[in-house]
Structures are given as C-alpha cells and as structure tokens.
C-alpha positions as CSV (number, residue, x, y, z in Angstrom):
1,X,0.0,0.0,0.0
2,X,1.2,3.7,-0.9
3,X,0.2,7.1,0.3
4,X,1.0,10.1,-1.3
5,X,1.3,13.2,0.3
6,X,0.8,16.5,-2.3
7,X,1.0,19.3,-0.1
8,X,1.9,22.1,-1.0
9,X,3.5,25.6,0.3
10,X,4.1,28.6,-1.9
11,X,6.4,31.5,-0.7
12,X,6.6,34.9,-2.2
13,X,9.7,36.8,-3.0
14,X,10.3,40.3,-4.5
15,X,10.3,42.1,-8.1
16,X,8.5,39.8,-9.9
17,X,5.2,38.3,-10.7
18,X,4.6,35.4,-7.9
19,X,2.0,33.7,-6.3
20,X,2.0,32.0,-2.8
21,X,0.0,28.4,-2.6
22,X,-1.1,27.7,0.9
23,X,-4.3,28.4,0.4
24,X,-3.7,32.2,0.2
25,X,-4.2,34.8,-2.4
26,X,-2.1,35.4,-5.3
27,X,-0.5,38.9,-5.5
28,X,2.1,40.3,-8.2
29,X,4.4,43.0,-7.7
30,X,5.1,45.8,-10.7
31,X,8.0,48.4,-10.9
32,X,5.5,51.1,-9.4
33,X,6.2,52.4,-5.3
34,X,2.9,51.1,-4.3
35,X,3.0,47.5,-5.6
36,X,6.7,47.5,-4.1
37,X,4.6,48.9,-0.6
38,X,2.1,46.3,-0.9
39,X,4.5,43.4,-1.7
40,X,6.9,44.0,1.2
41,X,2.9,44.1,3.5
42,X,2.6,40.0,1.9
43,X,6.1,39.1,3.2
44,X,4.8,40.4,5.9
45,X,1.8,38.7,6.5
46,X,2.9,35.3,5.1
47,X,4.7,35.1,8.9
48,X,1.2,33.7,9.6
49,X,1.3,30.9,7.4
50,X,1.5,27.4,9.0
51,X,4.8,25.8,7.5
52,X,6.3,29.5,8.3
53,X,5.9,29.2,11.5
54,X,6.7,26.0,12.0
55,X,10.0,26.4,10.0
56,X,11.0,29.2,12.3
57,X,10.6,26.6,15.3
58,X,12.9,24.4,13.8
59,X,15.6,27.2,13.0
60,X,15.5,28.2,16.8
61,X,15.5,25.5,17.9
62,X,18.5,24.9,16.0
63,X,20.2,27.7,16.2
64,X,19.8,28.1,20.6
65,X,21.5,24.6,20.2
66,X,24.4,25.8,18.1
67,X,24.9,29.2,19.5
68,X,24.6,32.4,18.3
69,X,28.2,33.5,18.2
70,X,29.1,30.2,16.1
71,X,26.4,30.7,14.1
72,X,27.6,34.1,13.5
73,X,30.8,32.8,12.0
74,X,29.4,30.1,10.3
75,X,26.7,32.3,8.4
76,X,29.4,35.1,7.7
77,X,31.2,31.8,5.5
78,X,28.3,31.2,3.6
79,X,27.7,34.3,2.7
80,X,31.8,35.0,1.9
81,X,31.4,32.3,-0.5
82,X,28.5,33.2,-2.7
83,X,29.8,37.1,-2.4
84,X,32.8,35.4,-4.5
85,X,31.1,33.6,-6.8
86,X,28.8,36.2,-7.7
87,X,31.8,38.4,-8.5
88,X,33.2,36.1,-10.6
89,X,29.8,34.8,-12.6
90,X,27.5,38.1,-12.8
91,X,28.3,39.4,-16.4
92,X,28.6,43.3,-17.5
93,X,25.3,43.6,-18.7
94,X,26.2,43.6,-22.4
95,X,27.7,40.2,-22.0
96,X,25.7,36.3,-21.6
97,X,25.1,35.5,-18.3
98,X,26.7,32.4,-16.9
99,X,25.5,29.1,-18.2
100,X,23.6,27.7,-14.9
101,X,25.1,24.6,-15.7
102,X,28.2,25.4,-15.2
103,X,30.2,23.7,-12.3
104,X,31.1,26.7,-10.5
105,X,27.8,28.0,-11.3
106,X,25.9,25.5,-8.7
107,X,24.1,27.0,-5.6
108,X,25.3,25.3,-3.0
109,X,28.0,25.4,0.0
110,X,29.6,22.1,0.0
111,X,31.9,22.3,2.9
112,X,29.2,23.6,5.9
113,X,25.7,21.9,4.3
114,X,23.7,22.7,7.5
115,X,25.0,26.2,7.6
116,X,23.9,26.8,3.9
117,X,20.5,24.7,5.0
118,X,20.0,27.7,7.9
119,X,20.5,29.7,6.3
120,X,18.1,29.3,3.3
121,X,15.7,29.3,6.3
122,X,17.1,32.2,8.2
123,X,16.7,34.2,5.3
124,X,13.1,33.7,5.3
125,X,12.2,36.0,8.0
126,X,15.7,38.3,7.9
127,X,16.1,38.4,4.5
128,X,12.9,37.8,2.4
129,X,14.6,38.9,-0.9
130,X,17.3,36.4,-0.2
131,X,16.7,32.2,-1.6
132,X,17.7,30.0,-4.1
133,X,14.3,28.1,-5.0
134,X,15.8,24.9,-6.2
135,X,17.3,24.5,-2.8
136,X,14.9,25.7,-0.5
137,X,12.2,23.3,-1.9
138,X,14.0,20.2,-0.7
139,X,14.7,22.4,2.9
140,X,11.6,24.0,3.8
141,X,9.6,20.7,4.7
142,X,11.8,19.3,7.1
143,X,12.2,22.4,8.8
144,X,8.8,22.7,8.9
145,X,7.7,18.7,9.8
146,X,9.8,19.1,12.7
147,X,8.8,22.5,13.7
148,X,5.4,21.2,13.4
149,X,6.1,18.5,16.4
150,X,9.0,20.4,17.9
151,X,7.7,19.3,21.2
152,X,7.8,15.5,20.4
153,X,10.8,16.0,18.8
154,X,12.1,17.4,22.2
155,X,10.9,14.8,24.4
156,X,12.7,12.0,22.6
157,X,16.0,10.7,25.2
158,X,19.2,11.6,23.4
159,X,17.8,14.3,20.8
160,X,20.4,16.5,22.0
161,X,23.3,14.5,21.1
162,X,21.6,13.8,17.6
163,X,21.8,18.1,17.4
164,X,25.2,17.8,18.2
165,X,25.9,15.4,15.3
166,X,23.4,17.4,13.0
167,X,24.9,21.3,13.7
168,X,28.3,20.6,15.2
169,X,29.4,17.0,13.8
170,X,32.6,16.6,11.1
171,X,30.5,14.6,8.9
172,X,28.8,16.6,6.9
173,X,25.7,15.2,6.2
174,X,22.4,16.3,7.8
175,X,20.1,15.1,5.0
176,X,20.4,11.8,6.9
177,X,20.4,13.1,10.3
178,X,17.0,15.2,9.5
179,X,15.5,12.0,7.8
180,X,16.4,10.6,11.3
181,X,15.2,13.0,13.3
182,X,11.8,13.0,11.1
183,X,11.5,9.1,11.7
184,X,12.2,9.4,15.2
185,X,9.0,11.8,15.7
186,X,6.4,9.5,13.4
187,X,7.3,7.3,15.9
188,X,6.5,9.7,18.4
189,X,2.9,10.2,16.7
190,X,2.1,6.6,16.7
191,X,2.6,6.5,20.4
192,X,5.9,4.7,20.9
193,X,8.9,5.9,23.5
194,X,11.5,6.7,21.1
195,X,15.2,6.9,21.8
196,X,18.2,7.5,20.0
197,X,21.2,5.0,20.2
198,X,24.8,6.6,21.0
199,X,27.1,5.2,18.1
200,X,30.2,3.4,19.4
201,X,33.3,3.6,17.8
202,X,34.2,-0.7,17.8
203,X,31.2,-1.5,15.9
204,X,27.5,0.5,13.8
205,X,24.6,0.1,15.8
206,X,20.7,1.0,14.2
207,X,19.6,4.5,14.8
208,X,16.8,4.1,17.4
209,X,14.8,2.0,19.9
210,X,11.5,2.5,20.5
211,X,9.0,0.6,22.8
212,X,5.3,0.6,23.0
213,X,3.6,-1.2,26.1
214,X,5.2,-4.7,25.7
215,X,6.5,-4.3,22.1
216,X,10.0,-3.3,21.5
217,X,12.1,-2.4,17.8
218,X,15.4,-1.6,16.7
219,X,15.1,0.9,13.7
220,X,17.7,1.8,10.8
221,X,17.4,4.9,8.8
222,X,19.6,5.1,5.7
223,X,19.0,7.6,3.0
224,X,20.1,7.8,-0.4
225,X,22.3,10.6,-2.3
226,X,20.5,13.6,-3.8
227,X,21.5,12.3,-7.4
228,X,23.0,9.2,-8.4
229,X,26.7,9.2,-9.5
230,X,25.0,7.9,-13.1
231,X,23.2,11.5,-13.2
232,X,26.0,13.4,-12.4
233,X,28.3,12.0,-15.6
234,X,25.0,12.4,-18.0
235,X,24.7,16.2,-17.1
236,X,28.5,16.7,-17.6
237,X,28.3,14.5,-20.8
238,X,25.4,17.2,-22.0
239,X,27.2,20.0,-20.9
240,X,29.8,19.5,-23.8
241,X,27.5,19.6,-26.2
242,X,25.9,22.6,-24.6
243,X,29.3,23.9,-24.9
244,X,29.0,23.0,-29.0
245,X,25.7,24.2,-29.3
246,X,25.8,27.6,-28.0
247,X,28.1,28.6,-30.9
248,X,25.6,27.9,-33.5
249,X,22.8,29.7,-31.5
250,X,24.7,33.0,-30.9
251,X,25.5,33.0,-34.9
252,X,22.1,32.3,-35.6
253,X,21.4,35.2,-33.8
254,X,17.3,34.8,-33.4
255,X,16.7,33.9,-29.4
256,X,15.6,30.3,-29.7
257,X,14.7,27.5,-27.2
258,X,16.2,24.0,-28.4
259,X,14.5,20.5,-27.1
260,X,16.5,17.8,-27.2
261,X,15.5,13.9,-26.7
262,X,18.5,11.7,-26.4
263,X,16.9,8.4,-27.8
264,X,20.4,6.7,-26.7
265,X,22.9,7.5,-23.9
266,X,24.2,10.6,-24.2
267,X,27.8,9.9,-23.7
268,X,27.3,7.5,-26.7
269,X,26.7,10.5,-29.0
270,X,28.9,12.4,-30.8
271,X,29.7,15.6,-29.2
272,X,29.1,17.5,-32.3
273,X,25.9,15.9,-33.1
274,X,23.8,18.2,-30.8
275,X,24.8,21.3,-32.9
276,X,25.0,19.9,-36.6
277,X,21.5,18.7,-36.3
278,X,20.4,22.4,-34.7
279,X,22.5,23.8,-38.2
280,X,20.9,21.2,-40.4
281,X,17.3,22.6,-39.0
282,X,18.3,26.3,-39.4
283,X,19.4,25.4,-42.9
284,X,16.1,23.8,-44.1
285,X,13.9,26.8,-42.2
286,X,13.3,24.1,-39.8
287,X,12.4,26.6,-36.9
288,X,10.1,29.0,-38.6
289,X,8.2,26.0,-39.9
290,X,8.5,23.6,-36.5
291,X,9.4,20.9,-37.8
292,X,11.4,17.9,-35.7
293,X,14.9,16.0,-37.1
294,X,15.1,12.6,-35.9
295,X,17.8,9.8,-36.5
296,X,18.2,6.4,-34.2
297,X,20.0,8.6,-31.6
298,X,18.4,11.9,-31.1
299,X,14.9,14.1,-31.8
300,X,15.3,17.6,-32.1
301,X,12.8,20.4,-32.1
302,X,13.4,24.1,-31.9
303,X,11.2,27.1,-31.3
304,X,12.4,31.1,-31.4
305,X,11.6,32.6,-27.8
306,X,8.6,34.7,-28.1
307,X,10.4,38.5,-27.1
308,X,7.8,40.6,-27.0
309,X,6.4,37.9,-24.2
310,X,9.5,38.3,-22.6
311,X,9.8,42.0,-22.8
312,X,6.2,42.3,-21.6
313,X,6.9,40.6,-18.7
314,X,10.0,42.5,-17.8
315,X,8.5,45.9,-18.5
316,X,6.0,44.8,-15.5
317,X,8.3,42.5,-13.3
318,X,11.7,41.9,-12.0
319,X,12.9,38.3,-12.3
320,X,15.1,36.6,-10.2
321,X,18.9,35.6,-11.6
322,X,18.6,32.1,-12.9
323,X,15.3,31.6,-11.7
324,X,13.0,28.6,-12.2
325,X,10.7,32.1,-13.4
326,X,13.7,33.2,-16.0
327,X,13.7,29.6,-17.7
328,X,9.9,29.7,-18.0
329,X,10.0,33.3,-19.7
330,X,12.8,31.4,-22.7
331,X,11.4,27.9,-22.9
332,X,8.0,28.9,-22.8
333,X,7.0,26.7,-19.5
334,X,9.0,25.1,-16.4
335,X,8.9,21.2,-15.9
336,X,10.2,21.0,-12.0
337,X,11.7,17.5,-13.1
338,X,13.1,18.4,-16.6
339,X,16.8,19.6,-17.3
340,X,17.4,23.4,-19.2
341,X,19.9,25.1,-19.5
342,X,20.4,28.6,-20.7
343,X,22.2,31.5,-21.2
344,X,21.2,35.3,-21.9
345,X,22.6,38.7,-21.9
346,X,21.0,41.2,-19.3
347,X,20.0,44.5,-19.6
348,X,20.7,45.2,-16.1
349,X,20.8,43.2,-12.3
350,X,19.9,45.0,-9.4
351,X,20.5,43.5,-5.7
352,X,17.2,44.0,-3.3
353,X,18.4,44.3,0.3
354,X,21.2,46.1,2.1
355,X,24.9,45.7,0.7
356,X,25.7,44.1,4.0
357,X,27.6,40.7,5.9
358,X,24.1,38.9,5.3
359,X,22.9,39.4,1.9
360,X,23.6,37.7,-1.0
361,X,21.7,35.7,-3.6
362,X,19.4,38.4,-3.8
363,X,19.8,39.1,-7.5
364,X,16.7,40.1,-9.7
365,X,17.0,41.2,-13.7
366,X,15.3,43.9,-15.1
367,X,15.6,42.5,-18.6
368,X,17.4,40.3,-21.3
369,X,19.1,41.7,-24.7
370,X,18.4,38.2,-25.9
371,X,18.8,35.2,-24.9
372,X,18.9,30.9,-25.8
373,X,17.5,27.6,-23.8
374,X,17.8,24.3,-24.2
375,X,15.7,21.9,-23.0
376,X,16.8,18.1,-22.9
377,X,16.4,14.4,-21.6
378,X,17.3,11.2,-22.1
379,X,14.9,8.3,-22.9
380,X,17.4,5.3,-23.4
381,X,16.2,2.3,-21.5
382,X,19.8,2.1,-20.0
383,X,19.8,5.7,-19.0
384,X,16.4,5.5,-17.3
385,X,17.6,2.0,-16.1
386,X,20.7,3.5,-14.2
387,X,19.1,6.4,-13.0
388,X,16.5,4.8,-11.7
389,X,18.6,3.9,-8.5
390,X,17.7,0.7,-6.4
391,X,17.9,0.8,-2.4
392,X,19.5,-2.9,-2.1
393,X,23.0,-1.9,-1.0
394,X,21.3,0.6,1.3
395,X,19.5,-2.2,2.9
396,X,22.2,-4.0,3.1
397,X,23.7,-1.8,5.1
398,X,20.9,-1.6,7.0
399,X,20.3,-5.1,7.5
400,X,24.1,-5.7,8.2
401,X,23.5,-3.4,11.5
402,X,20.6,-4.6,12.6
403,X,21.3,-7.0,15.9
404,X,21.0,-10.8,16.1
405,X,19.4,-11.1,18.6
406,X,15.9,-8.4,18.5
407,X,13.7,-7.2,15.8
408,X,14.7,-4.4,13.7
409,X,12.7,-2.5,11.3
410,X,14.2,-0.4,8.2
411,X,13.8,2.7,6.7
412,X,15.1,4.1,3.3
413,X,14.8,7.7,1.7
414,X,15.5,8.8,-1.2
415,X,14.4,11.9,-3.5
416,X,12.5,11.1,-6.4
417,X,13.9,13.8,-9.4
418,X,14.3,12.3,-12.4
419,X,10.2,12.1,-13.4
420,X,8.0,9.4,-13.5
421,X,9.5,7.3,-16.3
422,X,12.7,6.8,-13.7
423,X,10.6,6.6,-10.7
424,X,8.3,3.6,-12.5
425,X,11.4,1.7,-13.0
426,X,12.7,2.7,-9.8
427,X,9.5,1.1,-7.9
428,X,10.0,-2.2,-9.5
429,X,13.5,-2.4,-8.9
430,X,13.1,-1.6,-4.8
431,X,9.8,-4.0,-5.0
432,X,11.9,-7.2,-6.4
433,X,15.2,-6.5,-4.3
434,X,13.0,-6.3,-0.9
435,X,10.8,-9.1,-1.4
436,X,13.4,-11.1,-3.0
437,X,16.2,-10.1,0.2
438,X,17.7,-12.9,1.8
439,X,18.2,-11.3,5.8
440,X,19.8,-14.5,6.9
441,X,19.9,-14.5,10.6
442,X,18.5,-11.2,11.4
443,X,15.1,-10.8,12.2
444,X,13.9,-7.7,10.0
445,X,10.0,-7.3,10.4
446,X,9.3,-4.3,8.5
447,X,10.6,-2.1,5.3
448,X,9.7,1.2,4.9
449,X,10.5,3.2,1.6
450,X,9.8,7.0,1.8
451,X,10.1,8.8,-1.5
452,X,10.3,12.2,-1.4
453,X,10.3,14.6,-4.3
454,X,10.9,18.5,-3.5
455,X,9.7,20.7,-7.1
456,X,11.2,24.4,-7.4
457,X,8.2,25.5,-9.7
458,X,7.5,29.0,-11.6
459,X,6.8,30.9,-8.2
460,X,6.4,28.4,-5.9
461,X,7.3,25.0,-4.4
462,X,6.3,21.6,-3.6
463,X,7.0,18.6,-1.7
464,X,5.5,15.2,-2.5
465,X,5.8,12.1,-0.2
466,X,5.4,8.2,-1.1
467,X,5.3,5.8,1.2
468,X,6.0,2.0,0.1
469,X,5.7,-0.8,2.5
470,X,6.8,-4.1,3.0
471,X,6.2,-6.5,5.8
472,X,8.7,-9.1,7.0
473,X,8.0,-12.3,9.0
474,X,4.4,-12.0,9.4
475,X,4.0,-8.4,11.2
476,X,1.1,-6.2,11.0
477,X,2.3,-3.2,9.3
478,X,-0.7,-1.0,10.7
479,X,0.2,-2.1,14.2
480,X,3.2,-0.4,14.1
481,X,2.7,2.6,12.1
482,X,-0.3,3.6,11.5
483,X,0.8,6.9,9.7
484,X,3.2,6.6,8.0
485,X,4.3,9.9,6.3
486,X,7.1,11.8,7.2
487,X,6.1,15.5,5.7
488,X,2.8,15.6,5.6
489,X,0.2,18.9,6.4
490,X,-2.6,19.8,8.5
491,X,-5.4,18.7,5.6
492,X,-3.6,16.7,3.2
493,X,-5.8,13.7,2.0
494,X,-3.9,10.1,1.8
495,X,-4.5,8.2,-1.0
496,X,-3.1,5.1,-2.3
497,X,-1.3,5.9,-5.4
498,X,2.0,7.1,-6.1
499,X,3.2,10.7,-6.7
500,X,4.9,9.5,-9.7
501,X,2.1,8.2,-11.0
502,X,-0.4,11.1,-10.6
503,X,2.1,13.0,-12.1
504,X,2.2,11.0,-15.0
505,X,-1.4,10.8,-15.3
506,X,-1.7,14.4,-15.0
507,X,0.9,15.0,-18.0
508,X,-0.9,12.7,-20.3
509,X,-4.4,14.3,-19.3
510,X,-2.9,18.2,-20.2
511,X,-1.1,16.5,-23.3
C-alpha cells in the first residue's frame, strides 16, 4: 500500500510576478512604489502561514543549540562564498550570463551543508529577498515537519546529542540526520517511547529503539544521495554539447529554445551531433516551420523565444537571476523534473536588500538583450535504467546493522527527481530487491520506503511524499505505524497511489 502526500506551500519573494500556494491569495508585484509597498505588507503577512511558523521553530531551535556566536561565523562563511562567486559569474550587462550549468555556477556550500541549509531558512524571516528556490524546496519541509512536532521531537532521550551530530558533527551530512530526526518523531505520533542510540566507535549500531507497552524495535534509517553518480556523468556529458551548441545559437542570432530527446545514452553520442543537427534545421527553415529531425540517436525540435512575451513581462516585473521564473520566460513553460539550461545577456541586475555581511543571492534582472535555452532528456532504456537507482546496497547496510538477537525494522529515503519514467522503474527495482532479500539470521519485520520529491516551480514549491511498504515475518504493518508519512500537512488527503504516478497521469491528461 502507498500514500501520497501533495502538499503544497508557496512562498513569495520580490520584483516579480509570484504567487504563494497555501491556500492564500495570489498577488504580483510591478516596478510602481505602491505594488513594491504592498509586496513588502505580503512578506509580511505570510509570517502567519503554518509551514512559516513552524520552520522558524525548527531554526531556533536549532540555532539556541548551536549558539549564536558560532552561528555568526558560520553564516558570515556562507555568505563569503557566494559574495565570491557572484563576482566572478555576474556578467557586465552587455555580455551572456553564466551558463547555470556550469560547475562553478551551482548554488550550493559544499563544505558547511547545514550552515547553507540555515541559512536558506534564516533568510526567510531576515532576509525575504534572499533564496535559491531549487534548494529551498527540498529544505523547507523538514524544517517545517519538525517544527510542526517540535515538542515531540524534544521529548525524545538523546535528541540533543543527535543536534550535536546534526549542527556541530565533522560529517557533513544532515540530509540523513534530519531523515532521522523525522523518523524518530512518526514514531513519536504513533505512540511509541522513542530513543536514539549513541554510536560506538568498535562496531554500527541501528539508529533508534522504541517501545510501546510490551512491544519493543530496533530501527535503521539510511537515505540515499540527492542524485546518483550515473546522473551526475549524463549532465556533464550534456554539458559538452551545450558547450557545441551555443556557438551555433549566438550565430544564428534569433533567441531560440532547443528540445533535445537523447533516444540513446548521451555519452554514446557524438559531441558534435547536438549542434549539426540544430544547423541542419536552421538550414532547411526548420524553426520558422516547426518541424522535428530525428535519427536512431536523437529528436530535435526548436522554437524562437517569443520576445515581445519576454519583454512584456520584464516591462511589469523583475525576475530573479537564474530563476526557475527566467527559464519559463525562454522555454515557454518550467517542468520541476526536466533539465534546461540557458544563457542570456541582461540588460541590467539590481540586488534587493542592504549591501551588508548577510545578503547575498538576492539578485533580480530587469531585462534580457536576448537570450537561448535548451531543454533536454534522455529516454534510453539504459539511462532511465541506471538512474533509476535501487535501495539494495542501502539495505544492506541496514540489515548488516541490525542486531542478532531483537527485531529491527528499516527505513530508506530517497528523492524522487528524475520524473516518473525513472521513478516507475525505480518502484519495481526496490519491490523485487525487498521481497526477493535474503536477511539471513536477522530478524527484520518491516521495510519502509519513503520517497520524497521536493519541485522548485514558476513561483512556488512543492514537496511530495510516497510511502512504500513491506512487511517481513508476518507483522502487521498498521500495528506499528499507522501513519506513515514523514512530511505531511494539517489537511492533506492520503491516497493510495504514487506521486509519480499522478504526475504522469496528470501530464498525459494536459497533453
């Protein structure tokens, strides 16, 4: 059995045409004083908004744990780093921007991930103009779930040494330790005494006990990288043909999106081929006429960008730099699972905020010159096969720390990115690899699969939550959790279906 959870939370940011879902009105903003008055009264009032509050629970929390003056210092690195960056990727404004794709174009601070995670949050009440969506999609939730039961989460024994791993640890990885946390607490909601283990150094012990009346469990969390290693070496191997293609689209000279379908792996393609079969179309009047070109290893299609669109919008709004927004504006719609990239020349970028020790990533446009996007995908069976990742050396893992001699149950996480091609393929891999596991001695009663998919859209973002189940040695999975979500809202309706599926569903009903 599955549940899904599709709730949803909107947040609202500055120049630019937005809307907030969370069951609140949608408001735009326009270059004039008093839509800039009324805009900086939403970011106001949006303080009242459920998952806000709740998220600001969870940073206190936090941040009383790790101490202000730390947290001082550790913000101050964030923000040192991005300061650099942006100095070394904004353009003049007669020049392209910076291909997003680029590797030292990539939002994120690798060395202190929980600093850049509070900060992301931080910046929601201190710095409203401040976020990078793509990011703050897969952060929000947590920070709100746990806000939400902040006072379960308190009570569990040894929650303060789990802080100390999560915001002072050398390990560098609190998407597992907040995956941990969150289990710990749906424990807590089904009524169990939950505690967390103290690792020793001789040997890996699971990551909680919990006990209800005479019933006792071990529990393992594991969670799975962001992206598989797979997806990584397909975005570099489309990035050189990016790097091919952009040539041909700056001679062209007419701003044009490009949609690419790899029909085989794209690292099996020529690097070339990308860009002769964009210069092939131009030459037969392919664009002006929309027509596709289509061999055994790749579908083209090309479109121009529709300006005066684009200049319309700018004349009313401020978009923000690199923005899920900006791609929509050139490819004429945003996909939260598909893969763009794009470059364009700016007319001019203006910072909303104070120039201070705090502020960065604030970055709106006010316009393009021109500008190119790409659009592309890969539907080879062994692409969608190796990207669709299976847990069974996670569980392994698991399994291997479970104890001889007590019941254990598992759970695995993992973010669900790719669409709902992968995720299909995905399902029946974890399906046949858990029911087909061999536990040997140990005495495993219960595997739980959470898939969780965070979606930067347009203005906006979205979590999604998939819960698949599997029962071991004859236990009663509703006798030990009856809910089973890790994310979900006040008011969001279960139903037994995947997320990947009613996104699927949904694309071939608009299509």
């Amino acid at each position: 059995m599955r549940k899904t959870n599709k709730g949803k939370n909107r947040k609202k940011d500055k120049p630019r045409k937005v809307s907030k879902k969370g069951r609140s009105k949608v408001k735009s903003a326009s270059r004039s004083e008093k839509d800039w008055d009324s805009l900086e009264q939403f970011l106001e009032s949006r303080k009242s908004d459920e998952w806000f509050i709740n998220s600001k629970k969870a940073l206190d929390w936090f941040l009383d744990h790790m101490g202000q003056d730390v947290w001082h210092e550790r913000k101050l690195n964030v923000v040192a780093y991005f300061k650099k960056q942006q100095e070394q990727l904004i353009p003049d404004s007669s020049n392209f921007g910076i291909n997003i794709e680029d590797e030292d174009a990539r939002v994120a601070f690798h060395s202190d991930w929980i600093a850049w995670y509070l900060y992301l949050v931080e910046s929601l009440y201190d710095r409203p103009s401040v976020d990078e969506l793509p990011q703050s999609s897969r952060i929000y939730p947590f920070f709100a779930a746990i806000g939400r039961h902040i006072d379960l989460a308190k009570s569990i024994k040894g929650i303060d040494s789990k802080l100390d791993e999560l915001l002072k640890g050398k390990a560098n990885q609190p998407d597992s330790i907040l995956f941990e946390i969150l289990v710990a607490i749906m424990y807590r909601r089904n009524g169990w005494t939950v505690e967390f283990i103290p690792e020793v150094s001789r040997s890996k012990t699971p990551d909680l006990f919990v006990t209800r009346g005479s019933e006792h469990f071990y529990v393992e969390c594991k969670r799975q990288a962001k992206v598989t290693e797979y997806s990584e070496l397909e975005r570099k191997e489309w990035r050189k043909r990016w790097a091919k293609l952009v040539p041909v689209l700056t001679t062209y000279g007419t701003p044009t999106h490009v949609d690419v379908v790899f029909k085989t792996e794209v690292s099996n393609t020529d690097e070339n081929l990308v860009s002769h079969v964009l210069v092939e179309l131009i030459r037969r009047n392919g664009i002006e006429d929309s027509i596709s070109l289509e061999n055994e290893q790749i579908i083209i299609t090309a479109n121009h960008i529709d300006m005066n669109a684009v200049n319309k919008h700018f004349d009313r709004f401020q978009v923000r730099w690199n923005s899920p927004q900006m791609i929509a504006l050139f490819a004429g719609g945003y996909d939260s699972s598909g893969s763009y990239t794009q470059i364009h020349s700016p007319k001019a970028i203006n910072a909303w905020g104070p120039d201070d020790q705090e502020h960065i990533l604030n970055l709106f446009c006010e316009g393009v010159f021109t500008a190119y996007c790409a659009k592309w995908e890969c539907i080879a069976e062994e692409s969608i096969d190796k990207k669709a990742k299976d847990v069974r050396k996670l569980l392994s893992k698991a399994i291997n720390q479970a104890p001889l001699d007590a019941p254990t149950i598992v759970h695995i996480a993992y973010e669900t990115l790719h669409g709902p091609i992968v995720e299909y393929s995905r399902a029946d891999k974890i399906r046949n690899s858990i029911q087909s596991f061999d536990c040997k001695d140990k005495d495993i009663r219960a595997i739980y699969c959470h898939a969780i998919q965070p979606a930067a859209l347009v203005d906006s973002f979205e979590i999604a939550e998939t819960t698949m189940r599997f029962s071991k040695n004859g236990a009663i999975l509703e006798d030990i959790l009856k809910h089973d979500l890790l994310l979900d809202e006040p008011g969001v309706k279960m139903r037994d279906d995947t997320h990947w599926n009613e996104d699927f569903t949904a694309k071939q009903t608009l299509s």
